[in-house]
N, C-alpha and C positions, 0 to 999 in steps of 0.2 A: 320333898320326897321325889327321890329321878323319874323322871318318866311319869309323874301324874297328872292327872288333866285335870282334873277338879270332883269332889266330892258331890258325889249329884247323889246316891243310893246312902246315905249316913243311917249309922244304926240307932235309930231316936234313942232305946234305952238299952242303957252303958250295961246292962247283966248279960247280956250273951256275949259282947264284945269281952267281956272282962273273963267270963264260962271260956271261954274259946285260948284267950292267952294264959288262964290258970291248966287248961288242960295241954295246950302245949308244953308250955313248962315242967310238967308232970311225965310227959314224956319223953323228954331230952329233945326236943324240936323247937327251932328257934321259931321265934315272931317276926314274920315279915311284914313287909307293905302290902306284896300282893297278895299275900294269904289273909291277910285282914280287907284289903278291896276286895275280894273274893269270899270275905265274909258277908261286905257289907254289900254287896250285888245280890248275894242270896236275900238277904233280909228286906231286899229292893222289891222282892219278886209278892206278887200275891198269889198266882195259881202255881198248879205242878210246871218244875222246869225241867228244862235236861241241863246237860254239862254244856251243851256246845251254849246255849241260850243262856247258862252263868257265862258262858267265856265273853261272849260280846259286851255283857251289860259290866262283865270285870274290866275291859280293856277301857270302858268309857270313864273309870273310874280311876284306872291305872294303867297306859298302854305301854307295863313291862311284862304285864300277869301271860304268861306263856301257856298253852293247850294241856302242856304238861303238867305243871303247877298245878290247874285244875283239876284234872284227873287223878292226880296227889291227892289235896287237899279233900274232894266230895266224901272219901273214906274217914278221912281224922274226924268230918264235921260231923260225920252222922255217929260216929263209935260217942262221939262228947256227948251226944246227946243233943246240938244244934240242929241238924236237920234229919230227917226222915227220908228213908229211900222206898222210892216206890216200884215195883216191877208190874206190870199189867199182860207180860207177857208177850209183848211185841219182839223184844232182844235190848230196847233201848230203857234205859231205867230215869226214871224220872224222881224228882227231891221237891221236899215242900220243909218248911219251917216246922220245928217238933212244935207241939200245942203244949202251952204252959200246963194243963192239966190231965198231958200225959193217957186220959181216954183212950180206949182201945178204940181205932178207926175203920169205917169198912168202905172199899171206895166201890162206886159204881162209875163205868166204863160207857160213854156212848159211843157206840160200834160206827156210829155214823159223822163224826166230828171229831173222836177221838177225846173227847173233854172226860178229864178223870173230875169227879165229884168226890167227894167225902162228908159222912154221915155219922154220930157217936152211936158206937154200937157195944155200951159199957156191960153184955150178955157174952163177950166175946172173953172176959177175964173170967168169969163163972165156968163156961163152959170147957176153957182152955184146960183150966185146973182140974175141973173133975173128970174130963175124959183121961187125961194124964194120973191123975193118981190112982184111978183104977187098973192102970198098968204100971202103975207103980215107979211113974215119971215123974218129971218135975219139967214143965212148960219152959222154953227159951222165947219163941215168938209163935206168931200165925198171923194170919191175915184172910179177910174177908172181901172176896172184888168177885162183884154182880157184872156180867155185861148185859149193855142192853140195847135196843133200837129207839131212837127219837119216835113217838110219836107224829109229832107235828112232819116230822121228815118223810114217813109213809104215807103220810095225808096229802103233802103238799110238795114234796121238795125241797125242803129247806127245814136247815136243824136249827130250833132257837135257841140253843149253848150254844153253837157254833163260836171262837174267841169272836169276842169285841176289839 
C-alpha cells in the first residue's frame, strides 16, 4: 500500500470495515486506502474526537491520507451509520463510534475540561415521537447535552475527567 506506515489502529471486527466498503459501493464512491486508514483511526479512537485528531492518528496509519480526504470522508462515515457527530456548540464538531445498539444518547459537557460524557437516555425516543405527532410530525433527530461544572474543580482546582 503507497505511503503506509503500518497498521497500528486495525479494526478488530471486519462488520464496519465491510458496512463502510458496502456503503461506498452503493454510492458510486471508490474504496481507498486512506479512506479505509481513516476508518480504522476512527475505530482506534475511544473518546469524542475531532477531524484534525482523525487526521494525525490517519497519517500514523497512512502518511498519504490528506486534510481533505478527512474532511470528505467524516460525512460518508456518519450518513453509513459508522460514526456519530457530535456538536456541543463550540463551532468544532466532534465524532464518536455509533453504538451497536443505536440507543438515543445524551452527552453531558464539562464546562471546565471540555470532556463530552455520554449517558443512555432510551426516554428520548418516547418523547421525540410523541411531541412530534402531536404536531403531526414525524421526528428526524434530536439530541440531549447537559453542560455542567466539575465539582471537584470548584472545590479544588482540578477537574477529575480532565483527559488521561
Amino acid at each position: 500500500m503507497p505511503g503506509a506506515r503500518q497498521n497500528i489502529a486495525a479494526v478488530s471486527n471486519e462488520a464496519p470495515r465491510q458496512q463502510f466498503k458496502s456503503f461506498l459501493e452503493r454510492k458510486g464512491l471508490r474504496v481507498t486506502s486512506q479512506r479505509l486508514a481513516i476508518l480504522d483511526a476512527s475505530f482506534g479512537q475511544h473518546e469524542h474526537f475531532t477531524a484534525e485528531q482523525l487526521l494525525a492518528q490517519a497519517r500514523r496509519i497512512d502518511d498519504s491520507v490528506s486534510r481533505a480526504t478527512v474532511y470528505r470522508t467524516l460525512p460518508i462515515m456518519t450518513e453509513s451509520g459508522i460514526l456519530r457527530e457530535v456538536d456541543i456548540g463550540t463551532g468544532e464538531k466532534f465524532y464518536r463510534r455509533a453504538a451497536n445498539n443505536q440507543s438515543q444518547m445524551a452527552q453531558v459537557v464539562c464546562l471546565d475540561c471540555d470532556r463530552i460524557f455520554e449517558i443512555s437516555a432510551p426516554f428520548m425516543d418516547w418523547y421525540g415521537s410523541t411531541v412530534s405527532a402531536k404536531l403531526g410530525l414525524t421526528p428526524v433527530s434530536q439530541r440531549l447535552q447537559v453542560s455542567a461544572h466539575c465539582n471537584a474543580f470548584r472545590d479544588t482546582g482540578a477537574c477529575r475527567h480532565r483527559a488521561r
